[in-house]
Backbone as a chain_set.jsonl record, in Angstrom:
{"seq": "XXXXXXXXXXXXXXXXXXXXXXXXXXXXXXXXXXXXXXXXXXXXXXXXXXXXXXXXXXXXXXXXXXXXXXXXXXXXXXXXXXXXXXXXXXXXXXXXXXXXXXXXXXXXXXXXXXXXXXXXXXXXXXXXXXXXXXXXXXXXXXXXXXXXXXXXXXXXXXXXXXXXXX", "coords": {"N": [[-35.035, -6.043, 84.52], [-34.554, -6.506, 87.564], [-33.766, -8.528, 88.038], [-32.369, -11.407, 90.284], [-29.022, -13.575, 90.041], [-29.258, -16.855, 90.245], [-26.94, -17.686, 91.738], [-26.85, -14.988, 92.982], [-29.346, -15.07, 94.469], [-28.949, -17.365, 96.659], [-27.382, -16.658, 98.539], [-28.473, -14.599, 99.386], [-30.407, -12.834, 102.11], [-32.828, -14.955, 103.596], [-36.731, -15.152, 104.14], [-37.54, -16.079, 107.575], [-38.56, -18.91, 107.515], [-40.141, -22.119, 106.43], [-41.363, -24.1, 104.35], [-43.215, -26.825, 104.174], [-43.743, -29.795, 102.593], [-46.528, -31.987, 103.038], [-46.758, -35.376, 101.865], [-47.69, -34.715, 98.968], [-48.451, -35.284, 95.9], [-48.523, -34.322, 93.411], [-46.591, -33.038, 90.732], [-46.669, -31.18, 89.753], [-47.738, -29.427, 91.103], [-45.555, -29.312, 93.122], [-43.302, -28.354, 91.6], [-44.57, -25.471, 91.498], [-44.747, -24.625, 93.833], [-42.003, -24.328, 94.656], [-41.427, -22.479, 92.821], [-42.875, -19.999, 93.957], [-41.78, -20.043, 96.515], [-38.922, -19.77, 95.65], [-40.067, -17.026, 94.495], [-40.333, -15.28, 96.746], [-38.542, -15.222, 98.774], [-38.202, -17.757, 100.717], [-36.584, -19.666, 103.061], [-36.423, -22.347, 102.986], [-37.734, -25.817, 101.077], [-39.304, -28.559, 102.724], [-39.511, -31.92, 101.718], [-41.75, -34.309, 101.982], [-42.141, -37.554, 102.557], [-44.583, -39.032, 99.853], [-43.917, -36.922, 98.169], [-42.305, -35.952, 95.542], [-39.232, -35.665, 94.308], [-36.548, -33.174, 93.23], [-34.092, -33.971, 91.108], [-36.476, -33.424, 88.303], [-38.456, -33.919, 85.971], [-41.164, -33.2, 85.27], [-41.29, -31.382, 87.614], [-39.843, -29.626, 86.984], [-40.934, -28.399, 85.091], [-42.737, -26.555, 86.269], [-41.749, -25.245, 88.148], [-39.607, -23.921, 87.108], [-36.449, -23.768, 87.043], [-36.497, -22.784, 90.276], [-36.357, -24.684, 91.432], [-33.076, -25.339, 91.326], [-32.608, -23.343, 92.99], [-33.693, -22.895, 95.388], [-33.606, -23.742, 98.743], [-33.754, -26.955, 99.538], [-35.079, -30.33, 101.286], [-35.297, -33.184, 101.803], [-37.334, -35.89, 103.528], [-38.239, -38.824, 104.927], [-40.571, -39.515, 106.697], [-43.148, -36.717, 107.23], [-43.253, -36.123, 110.597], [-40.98, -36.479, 111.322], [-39.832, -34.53, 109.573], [-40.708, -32.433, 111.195], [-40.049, -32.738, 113.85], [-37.553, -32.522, 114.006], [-37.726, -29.395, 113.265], [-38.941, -28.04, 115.268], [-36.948, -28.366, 117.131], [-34.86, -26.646, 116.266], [-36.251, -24.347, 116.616], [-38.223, -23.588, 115.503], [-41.581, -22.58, 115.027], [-44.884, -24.482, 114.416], [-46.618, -24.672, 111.966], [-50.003, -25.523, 110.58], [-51.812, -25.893, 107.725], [-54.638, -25.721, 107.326], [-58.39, -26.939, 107.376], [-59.951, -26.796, 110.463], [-61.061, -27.532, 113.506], [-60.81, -25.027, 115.729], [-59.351, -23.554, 114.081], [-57.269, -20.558, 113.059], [-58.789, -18.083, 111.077], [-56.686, -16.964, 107.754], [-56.81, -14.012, 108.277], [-56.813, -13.145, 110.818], [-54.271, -13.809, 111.76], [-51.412, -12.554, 113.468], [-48.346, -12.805, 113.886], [-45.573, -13.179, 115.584], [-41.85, -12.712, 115.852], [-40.743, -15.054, 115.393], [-39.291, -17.934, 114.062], [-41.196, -19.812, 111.024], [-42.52, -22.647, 110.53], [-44.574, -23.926, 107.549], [-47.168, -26.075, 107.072], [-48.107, -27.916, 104.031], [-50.94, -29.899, 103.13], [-51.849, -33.58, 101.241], [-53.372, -33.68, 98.567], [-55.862, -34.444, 98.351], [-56.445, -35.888, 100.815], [-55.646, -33.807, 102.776], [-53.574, -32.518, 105.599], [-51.96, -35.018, 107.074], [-53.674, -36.016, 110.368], [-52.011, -37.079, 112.171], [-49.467, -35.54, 111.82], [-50.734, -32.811, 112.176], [-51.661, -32.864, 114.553], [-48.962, -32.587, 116.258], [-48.45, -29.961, 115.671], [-47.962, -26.165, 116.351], [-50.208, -24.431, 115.728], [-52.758, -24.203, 113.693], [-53.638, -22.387, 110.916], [-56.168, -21.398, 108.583], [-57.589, -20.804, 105.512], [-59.796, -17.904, 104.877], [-62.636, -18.836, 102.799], [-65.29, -18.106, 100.588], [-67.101, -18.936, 98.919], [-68.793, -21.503, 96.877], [-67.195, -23.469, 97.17], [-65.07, -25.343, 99.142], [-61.91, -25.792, 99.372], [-59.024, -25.518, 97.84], [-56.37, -25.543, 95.451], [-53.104, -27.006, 95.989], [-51.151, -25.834, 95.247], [-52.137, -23.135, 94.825], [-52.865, -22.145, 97.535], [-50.414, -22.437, 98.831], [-49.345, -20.159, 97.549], [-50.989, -17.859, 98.691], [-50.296, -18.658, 101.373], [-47.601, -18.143, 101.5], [-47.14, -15.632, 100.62], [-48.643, -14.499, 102.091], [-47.186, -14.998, 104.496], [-44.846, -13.564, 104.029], [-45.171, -10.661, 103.889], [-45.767, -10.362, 106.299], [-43.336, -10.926, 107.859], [-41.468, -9.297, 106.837]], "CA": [[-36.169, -6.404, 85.353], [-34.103, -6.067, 88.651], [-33.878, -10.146, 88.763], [-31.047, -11.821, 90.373], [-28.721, -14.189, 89.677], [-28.895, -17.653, 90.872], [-25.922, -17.49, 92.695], [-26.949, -14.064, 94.074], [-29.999, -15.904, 95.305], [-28.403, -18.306, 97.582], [-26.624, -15.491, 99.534], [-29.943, -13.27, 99.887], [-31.408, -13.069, 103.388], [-34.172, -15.485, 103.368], [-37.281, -14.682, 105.421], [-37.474, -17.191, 108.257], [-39.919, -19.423, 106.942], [-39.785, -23.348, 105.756], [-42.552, -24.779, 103.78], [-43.034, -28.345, 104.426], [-45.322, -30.521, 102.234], [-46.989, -33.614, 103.446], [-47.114, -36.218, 101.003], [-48.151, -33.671, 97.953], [-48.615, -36.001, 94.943], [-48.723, -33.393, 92.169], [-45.365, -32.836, 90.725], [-46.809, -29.682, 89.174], [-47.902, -28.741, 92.606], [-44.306, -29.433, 93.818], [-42.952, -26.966, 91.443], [-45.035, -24.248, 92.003], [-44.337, -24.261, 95.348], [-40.616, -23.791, 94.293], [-41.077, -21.165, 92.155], [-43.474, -19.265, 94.529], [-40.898, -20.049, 97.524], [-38.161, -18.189, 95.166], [-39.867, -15.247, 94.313], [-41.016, -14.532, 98.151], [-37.312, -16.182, 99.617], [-38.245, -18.851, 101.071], [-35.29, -20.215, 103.883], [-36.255, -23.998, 102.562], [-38.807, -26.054, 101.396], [-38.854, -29.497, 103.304], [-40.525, -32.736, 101.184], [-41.978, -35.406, 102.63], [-43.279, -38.91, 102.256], [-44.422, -39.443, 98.697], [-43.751, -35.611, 97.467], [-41.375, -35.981, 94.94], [-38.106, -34.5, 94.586], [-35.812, -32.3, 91.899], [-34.586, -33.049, 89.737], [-37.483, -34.328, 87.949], [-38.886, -33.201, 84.369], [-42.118, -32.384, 85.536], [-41.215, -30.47, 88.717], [-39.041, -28.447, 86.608], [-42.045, -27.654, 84.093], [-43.353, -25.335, 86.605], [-40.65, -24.689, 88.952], [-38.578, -23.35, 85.961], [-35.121, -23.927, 87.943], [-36.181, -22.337, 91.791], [-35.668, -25.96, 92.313], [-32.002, -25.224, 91.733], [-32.552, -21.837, 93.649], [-34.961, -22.991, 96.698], [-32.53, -25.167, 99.521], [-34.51, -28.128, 99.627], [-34.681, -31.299, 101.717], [-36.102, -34.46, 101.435], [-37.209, -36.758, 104.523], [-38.98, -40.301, 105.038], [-42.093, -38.78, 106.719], [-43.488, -35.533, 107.514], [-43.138, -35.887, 111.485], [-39.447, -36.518, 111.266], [-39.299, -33.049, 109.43], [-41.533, -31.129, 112.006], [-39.41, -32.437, 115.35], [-36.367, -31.68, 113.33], [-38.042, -28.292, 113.01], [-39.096, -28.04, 116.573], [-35.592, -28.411, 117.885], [-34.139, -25.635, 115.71], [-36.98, -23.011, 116.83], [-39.867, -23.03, 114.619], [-43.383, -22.216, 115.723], [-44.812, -24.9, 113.512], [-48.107, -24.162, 111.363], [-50.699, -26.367, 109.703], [-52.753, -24.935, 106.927], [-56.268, -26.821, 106.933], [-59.841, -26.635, 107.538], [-59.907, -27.648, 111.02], [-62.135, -26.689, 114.461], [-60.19, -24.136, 116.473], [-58.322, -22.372, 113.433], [-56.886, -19.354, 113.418], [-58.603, -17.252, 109.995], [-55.883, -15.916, 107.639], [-56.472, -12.699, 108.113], [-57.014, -12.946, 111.829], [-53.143, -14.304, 112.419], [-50.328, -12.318, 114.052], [-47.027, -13.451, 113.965], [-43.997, -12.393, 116.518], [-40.451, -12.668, 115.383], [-40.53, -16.3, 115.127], [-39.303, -18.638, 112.928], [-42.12, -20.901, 110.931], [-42.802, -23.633, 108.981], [-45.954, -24.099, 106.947], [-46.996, -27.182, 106.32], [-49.404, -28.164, 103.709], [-50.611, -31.754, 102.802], [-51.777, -33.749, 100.379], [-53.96, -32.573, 97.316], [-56.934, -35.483, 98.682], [-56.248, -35.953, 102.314], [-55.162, -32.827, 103.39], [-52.984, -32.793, 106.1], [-52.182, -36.111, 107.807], [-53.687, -36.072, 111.173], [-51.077, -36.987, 113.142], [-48.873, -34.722, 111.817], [-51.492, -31.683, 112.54], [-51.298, -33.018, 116.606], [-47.577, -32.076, 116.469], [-48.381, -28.397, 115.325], [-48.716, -25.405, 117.622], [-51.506, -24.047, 115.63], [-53.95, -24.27, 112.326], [-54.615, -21.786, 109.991], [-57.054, -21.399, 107.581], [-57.789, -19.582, 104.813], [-61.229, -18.229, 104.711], [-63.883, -18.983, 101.367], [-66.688, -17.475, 100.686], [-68.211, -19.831, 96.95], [-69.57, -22.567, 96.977], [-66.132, -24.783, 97.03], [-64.009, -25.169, 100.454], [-60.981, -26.188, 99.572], [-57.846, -24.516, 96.982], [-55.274, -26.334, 95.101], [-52.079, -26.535, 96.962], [-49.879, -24.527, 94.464], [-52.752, -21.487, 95.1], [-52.404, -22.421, 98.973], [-49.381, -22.148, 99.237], [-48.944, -18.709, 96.932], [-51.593, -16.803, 99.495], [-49.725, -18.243, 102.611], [-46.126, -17.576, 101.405], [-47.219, -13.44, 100.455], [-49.067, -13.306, 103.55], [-45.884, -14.946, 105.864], [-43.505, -12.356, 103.327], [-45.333, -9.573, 104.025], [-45.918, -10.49, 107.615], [-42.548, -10.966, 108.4], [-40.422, -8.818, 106.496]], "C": [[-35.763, -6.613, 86.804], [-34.156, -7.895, 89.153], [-32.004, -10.19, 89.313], [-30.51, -13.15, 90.321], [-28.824, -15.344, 90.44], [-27.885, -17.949, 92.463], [-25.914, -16.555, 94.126], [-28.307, -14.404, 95.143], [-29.732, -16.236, 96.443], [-27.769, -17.329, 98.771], [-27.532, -14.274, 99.985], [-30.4, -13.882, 101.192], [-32.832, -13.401, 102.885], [-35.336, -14.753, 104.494], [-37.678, -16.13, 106.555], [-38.97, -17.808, 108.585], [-40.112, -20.782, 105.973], [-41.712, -23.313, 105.006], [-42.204, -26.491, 103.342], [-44.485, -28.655, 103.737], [-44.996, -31.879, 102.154], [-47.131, -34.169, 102.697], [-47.921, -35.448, 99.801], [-47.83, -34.429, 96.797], [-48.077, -35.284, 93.506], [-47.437, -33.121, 91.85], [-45.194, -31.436, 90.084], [-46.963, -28.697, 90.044], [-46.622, -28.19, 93.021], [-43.872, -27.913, 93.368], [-43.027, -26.009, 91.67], [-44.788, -23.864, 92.852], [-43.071, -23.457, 95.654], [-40.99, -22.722, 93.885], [-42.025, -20.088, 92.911], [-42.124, -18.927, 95.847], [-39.671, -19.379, 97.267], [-38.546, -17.142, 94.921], [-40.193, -14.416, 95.692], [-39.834, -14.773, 98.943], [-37.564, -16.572, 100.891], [-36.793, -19.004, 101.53], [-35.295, -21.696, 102.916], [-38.123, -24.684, 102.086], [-38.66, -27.779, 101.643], [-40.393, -30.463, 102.103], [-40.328, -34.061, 101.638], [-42.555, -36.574, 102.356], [-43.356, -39.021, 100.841], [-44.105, -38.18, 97.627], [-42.116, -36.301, 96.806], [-40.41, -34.973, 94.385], [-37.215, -34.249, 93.21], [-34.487, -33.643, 91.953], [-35.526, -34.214, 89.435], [-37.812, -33.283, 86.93], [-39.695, -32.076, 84.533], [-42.233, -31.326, 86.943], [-40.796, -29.274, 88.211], [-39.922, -27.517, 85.993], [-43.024, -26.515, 84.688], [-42.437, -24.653, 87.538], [-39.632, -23.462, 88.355], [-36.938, -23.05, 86.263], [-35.214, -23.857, 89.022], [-35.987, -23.734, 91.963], [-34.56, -25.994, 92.366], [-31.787, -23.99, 92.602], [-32.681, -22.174, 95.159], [-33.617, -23.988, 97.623], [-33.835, -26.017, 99.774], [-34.061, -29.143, 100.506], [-35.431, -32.366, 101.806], [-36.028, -35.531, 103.269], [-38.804, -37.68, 104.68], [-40.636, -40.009, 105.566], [-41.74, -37.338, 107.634], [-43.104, -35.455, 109.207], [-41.775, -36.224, 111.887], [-39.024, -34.684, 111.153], [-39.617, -32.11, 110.81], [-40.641, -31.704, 113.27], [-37.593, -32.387, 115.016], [-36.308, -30.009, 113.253], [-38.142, -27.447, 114.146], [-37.787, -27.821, 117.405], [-34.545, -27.429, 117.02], [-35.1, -24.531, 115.778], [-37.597, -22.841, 116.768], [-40.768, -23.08, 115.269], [-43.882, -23.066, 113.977], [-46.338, -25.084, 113.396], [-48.656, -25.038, 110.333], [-51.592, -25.672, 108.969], [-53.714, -25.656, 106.5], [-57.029, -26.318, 107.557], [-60.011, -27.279, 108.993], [-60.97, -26.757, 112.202], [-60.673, -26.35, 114.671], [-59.027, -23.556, 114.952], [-57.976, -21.591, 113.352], [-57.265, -18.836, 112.028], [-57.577, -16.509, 109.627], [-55.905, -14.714, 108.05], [-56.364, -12.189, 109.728], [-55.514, -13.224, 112.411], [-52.506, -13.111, 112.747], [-49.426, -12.985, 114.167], [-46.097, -12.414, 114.591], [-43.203, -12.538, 115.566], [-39.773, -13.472, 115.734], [-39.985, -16.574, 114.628], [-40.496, -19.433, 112.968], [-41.845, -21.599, 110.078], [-44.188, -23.934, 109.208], [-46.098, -25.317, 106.367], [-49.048, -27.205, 105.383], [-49.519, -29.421, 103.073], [-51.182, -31.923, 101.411], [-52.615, -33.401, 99.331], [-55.507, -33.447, 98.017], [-57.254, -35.445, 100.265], [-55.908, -35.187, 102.777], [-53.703, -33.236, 104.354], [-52.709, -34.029, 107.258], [-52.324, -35.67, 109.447], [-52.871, -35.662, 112.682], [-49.793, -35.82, 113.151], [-49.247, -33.091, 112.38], [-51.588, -31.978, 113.85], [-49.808, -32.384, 116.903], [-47.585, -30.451, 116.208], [-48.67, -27.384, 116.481], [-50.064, -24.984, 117.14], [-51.718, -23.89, 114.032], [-54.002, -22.847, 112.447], [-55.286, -21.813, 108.711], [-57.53, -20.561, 107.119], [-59.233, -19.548, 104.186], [-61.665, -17.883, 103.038], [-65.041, -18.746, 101.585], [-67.734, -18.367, 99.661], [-68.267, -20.946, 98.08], [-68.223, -24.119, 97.315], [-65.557, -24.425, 98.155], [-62.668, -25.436, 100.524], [-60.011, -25.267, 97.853], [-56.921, -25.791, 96.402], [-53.822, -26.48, 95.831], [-51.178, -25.278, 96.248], [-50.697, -23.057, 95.029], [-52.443, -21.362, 96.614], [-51.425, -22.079, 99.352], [-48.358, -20.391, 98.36], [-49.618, -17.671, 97.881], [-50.643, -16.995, 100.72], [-48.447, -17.572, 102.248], [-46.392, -15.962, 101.341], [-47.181, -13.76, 101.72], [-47.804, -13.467, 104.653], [-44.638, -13.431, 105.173], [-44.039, -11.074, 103.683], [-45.44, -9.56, 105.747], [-44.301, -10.242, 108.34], [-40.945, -10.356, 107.872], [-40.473, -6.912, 106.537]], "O": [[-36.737, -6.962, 87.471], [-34.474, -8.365, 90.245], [-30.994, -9.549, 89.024], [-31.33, -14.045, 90.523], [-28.47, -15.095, 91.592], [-28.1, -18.255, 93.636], [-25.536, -16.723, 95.285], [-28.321, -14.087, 96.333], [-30.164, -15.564, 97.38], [-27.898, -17.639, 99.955], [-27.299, -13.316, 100.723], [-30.697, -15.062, 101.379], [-33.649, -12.766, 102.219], [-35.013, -14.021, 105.43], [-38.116, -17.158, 106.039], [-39.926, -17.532, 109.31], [-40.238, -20.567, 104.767], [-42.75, -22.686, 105.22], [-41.402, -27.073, 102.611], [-45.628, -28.249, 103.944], [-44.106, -32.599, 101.703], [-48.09, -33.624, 102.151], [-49.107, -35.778, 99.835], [-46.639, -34.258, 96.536], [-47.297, -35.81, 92.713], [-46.838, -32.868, 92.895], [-44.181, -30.76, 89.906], [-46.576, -27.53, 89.982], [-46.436, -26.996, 93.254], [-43.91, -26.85, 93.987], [-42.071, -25.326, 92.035], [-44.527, -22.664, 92.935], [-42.901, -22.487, 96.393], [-40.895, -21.798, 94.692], [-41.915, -19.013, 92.321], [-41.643, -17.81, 96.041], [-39.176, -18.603, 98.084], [-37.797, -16.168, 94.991], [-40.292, -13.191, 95.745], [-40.08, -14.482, 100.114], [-37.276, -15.982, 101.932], [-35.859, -18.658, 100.808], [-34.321, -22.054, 102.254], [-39.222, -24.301, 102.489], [-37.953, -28.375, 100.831], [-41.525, -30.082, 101.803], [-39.313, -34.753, 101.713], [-43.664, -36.506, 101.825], [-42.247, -39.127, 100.317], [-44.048, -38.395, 96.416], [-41.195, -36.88, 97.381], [-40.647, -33.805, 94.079], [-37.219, -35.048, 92.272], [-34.134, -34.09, 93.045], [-35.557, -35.358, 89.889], [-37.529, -32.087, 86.994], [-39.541, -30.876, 84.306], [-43.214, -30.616, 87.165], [-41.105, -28.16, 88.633], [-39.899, -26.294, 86.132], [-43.8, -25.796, 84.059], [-42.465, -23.424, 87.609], [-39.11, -22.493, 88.906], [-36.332, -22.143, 85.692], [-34.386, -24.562, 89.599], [-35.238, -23.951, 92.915], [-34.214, -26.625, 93.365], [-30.621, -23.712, 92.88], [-31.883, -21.778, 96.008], [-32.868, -24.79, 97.063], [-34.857, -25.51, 100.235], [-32.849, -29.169, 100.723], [-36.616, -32.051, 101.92], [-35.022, -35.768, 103.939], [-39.976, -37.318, 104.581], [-41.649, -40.258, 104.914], [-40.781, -36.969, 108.312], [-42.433, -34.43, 109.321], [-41.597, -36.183, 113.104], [-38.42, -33.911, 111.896], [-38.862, -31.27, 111.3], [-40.459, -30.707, 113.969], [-36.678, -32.229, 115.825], [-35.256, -29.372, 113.195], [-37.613, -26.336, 114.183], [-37.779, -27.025, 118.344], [-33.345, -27.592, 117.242], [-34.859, -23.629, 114.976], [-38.181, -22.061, 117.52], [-40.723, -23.769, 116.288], [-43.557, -22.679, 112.855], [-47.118, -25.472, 114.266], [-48.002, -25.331, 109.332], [-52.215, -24.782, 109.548], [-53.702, -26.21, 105.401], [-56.773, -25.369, 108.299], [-60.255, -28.48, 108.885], [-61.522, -25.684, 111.957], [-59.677, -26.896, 114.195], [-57.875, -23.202, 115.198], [-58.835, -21.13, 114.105], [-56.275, -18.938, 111.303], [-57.174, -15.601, 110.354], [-54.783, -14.238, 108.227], [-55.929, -11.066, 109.982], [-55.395, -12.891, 113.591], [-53.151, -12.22, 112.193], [-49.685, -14.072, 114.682], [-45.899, -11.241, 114.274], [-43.63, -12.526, 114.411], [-38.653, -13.339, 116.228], [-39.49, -15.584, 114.09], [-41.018, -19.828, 114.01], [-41.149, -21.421, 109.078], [-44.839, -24.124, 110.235], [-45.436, -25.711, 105.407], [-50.203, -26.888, 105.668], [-48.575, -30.018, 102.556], [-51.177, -31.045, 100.548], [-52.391, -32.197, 99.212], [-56.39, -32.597, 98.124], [-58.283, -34.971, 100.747], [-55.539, -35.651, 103.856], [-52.889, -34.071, 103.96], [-53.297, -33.913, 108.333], [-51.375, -35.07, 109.952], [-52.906, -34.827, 113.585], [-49.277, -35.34, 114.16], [-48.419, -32.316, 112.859], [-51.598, -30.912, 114.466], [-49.679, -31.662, 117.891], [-46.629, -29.787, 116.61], [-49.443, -27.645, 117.403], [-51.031, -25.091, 117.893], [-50.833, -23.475, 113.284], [-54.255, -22.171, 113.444], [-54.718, -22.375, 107.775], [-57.957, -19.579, 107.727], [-59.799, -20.368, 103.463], [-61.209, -17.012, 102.296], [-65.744, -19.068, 102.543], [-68.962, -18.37, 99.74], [-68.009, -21.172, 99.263], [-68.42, -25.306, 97.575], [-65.44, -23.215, 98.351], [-62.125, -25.359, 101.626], [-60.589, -24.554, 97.033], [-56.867, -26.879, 96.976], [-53.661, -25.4, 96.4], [-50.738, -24.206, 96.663], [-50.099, -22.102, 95.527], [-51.724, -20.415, 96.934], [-51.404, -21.32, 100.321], [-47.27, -19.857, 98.575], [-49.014, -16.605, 98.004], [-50.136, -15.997, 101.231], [-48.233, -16.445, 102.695], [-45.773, -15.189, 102.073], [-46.236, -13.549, 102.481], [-47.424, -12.589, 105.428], [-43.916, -12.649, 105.792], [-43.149, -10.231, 103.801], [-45.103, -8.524, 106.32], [-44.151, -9.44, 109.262], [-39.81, -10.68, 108.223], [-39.479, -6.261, 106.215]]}, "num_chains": 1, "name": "protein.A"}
């Protein structure tokens, strides 16, 4: 099935591209994220605030190891990560419902680095942290519901940054 090994993982050119989540409760969420962030290679995915971190039972139960795959990092709150992020390059991206957003399908991306941040499963993205961003996007809905789970959230942005930027 043309998979590769763990090991050979870690040594694959990532595409330059963090995923940072804000206080993300769900530990099923968490995973997913992992195991979406390995099959698209994901540079890192940064967890923040009350997002909970590998190893853990239930992270694993959907992760299915990329948590030993994915480089991960853990920090106290979310605006720690993002001017940590800031000072190593990134063009740094909030993914919410907000005025002035940029529609997925409407983005362009240079030959940046980003990080994507997405928040919590209730509160979306904390505020203050979305003031520190250069710019919102949002992914447009058409039903009757406005909002996505994060694990799906974060499976449309990761394609669209992998295909965007590779």
């Amino acid at each position: 099935m043309n998979r590769i090994t763990p090991e050979e993982f870690k040594k694959t050119k990532k595409i330059p591209l963090i995923v940072v989540l804000d206080n993300v409760r769900s530990m099923h969420n968490i995973g997913s994220v992992f195991r979406t962030s390995d099959a698209f290679l994901v540079e890192a995915v940064y967890l923040c605030g009350i997002t909970a971190t590998p190893p853990h039972a239930e992270i694993h139960k959907t992760a299915l190891g990329a948590e030993d795959t994915v480089f991960w990092k853990y920090f106290e709150n979310t605006n720690e990560a993002i001017c940590k992020l800031k000072e190593e390059g990134y063009q740094i991206v909030t993914i919410e419902q907000a005025e002035n957003s940029t529609m997925l399908n409407d983005l362009t991306l240079s030959e940046a680095k980003y990080a994507v941040v997405l928040g919590n499963e209730v509160k979306g993205v904390a505020q203050e942290v979305m003031d520190q961003c250069d710019f919102c996007v949002e992914i447009p809905q058409f039903g009757t519901k406005h909002s996505l789970n994060v694990s799906v959230t974060s499976g449309i942005i990761i394609w669209e940054f992998f295909k965007r930027l590779t």
